[in-house]
N, C-alpha and C positions, 0 to 999 in steps of 0.2 A: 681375723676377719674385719672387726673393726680398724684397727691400723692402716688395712687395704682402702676401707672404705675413707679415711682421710684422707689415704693418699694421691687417692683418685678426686676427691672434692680440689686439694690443693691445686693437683695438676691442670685438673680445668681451669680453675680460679686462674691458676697462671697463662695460664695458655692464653684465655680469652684474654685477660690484662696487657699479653704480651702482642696477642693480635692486636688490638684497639693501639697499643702504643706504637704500632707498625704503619696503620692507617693514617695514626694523626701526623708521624712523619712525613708519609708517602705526600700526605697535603700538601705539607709546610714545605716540602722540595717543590723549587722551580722545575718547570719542564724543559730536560734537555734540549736544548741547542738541533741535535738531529730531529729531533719528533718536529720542533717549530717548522723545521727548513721543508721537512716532508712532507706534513700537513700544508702547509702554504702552495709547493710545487703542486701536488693534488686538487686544491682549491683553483690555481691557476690553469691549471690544464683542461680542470673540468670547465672555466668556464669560458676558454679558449673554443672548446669542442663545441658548445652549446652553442656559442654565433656562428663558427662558420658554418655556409651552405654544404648539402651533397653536393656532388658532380654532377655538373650539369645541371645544376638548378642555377636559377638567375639570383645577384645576389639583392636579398630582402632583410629591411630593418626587421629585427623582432619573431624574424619566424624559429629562431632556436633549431635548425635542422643538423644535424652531425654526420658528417659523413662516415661511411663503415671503419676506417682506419683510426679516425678520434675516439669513437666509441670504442675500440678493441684497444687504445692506450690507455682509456680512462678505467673501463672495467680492470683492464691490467694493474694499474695504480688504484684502484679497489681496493684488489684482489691481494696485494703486498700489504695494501695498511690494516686490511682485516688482518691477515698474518702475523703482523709484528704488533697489534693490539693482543691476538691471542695470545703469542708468545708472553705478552708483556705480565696479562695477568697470571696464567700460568705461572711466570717467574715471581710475581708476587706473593702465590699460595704459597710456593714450595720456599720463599725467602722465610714467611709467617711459622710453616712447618721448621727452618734452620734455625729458627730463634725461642722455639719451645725446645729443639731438642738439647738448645745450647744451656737451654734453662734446667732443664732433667741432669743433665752433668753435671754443671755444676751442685744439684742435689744429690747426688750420686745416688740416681733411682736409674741401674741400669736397665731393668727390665721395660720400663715406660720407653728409655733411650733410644733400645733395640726394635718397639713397638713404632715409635715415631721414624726412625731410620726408613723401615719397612712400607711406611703409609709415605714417606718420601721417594722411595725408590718407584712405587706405585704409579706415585703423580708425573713423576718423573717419564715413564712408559709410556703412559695415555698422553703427556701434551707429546712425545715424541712421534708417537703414530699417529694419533689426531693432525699433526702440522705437517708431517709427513704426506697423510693423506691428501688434504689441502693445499700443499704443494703440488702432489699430482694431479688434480682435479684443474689447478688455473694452467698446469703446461697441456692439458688435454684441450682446454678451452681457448688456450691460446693457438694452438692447430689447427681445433675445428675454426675460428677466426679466417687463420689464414688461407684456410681450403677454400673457404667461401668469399673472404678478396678476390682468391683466383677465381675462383666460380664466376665471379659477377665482372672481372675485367675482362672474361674470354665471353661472356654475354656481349659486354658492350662492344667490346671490338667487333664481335659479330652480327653485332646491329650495326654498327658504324661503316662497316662494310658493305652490307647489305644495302645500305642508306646510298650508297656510291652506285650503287650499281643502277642501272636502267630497269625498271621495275616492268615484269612479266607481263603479255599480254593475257588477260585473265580468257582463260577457257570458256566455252561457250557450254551451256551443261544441255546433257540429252536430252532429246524429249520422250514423253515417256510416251510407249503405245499406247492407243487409247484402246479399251475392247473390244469385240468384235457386238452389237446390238443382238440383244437376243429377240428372237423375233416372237412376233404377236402371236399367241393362242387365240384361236377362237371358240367363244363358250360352246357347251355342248347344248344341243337343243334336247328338251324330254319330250319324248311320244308319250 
């Protein structure tokens, strides 16, 4: 019993030692090349979107309006850097969880091995349907988007049309009968 119970103090000791030393790397590495490039397009586009006008609006220093298409590429480029941030930590846990189990091994504590193996297989699951899900979630949004681009171009058309046309002589509305006067009572006289 006591044995176990070293064993298990060790194991954490190391774990956590091995996490923290995972962390201070993760610091000390520059940020890839891709992340910058992507982050940068995303800052860019967001604030591409943010000047220009809707449609049909005149164009104003300073009013920040976005029309419906900027806004559905910006949410989109959201939508991907939430994704590949989740991804990322995700990859970080489960790298923290490969470097304890790589640590078990070499202790030749196969049972902790097989326990770690199992909590990575785990993690492994949950970011895979988690990002999974979240991938379906932005192409649903990204549809509903596009329904309602359509929606809103077959409006304007149909206003722009509308606009063309000789506009209706407005209807003259009925009058209403007036009722018929009810006629005068005359009081009763008492005897």
């Amino acid at each position: 019993m006591k044995k176990w119970i070293v064993l298990l103090v060790a194991a954490a000791i190391a774990g956590s030692s091995v996490v923290a030393y995972a962390q201070e790397q993760k610091k000390d590495q520059p940020r890839n090349e891709a992340q910058r490039v992507q982050s940068r397009q995303v800052r860019d586009a967001a604030a591409a979107a943010a000047t220009k006008p809707a449609p049909g609006m005149p164009e104003t220093p300073g009013m920040g309006r976005m029309d419906m298409s900027s806004m559905m590429e910006t949410r989109s480029k959201q939508m991907e850097a939430e994704l590949a941030k989740k991804k990322s930590e995700y990859m970080a846990q489960i790298d923290q969880w490969k470097a304890i189990l790589k640590l078990a091994e070499e202790e030749k504590a196969s049972k902790t091995g097989e326990a770690i193996k199992k909590l990575i297989a785990a993690k492994e699951a949950e970011m895979n349907k988690d990002i999974q899900g979240q991938e379906e979630r932005m192409k649903m949004m990204q549809e509903q988007m596009k329904k309602r681009m359509e929606e809103m171009k077959k409006r304007q058309d149909a206003m722009k049309e509308g606009a063309g046309a000789k506009p209706a002589t407005p209807a003259t509305p009925a009058v209403p009968a007036t009722p018929a006067p009810k006629p005068v009572e005359k009081p009763k006289e008492k005897k």
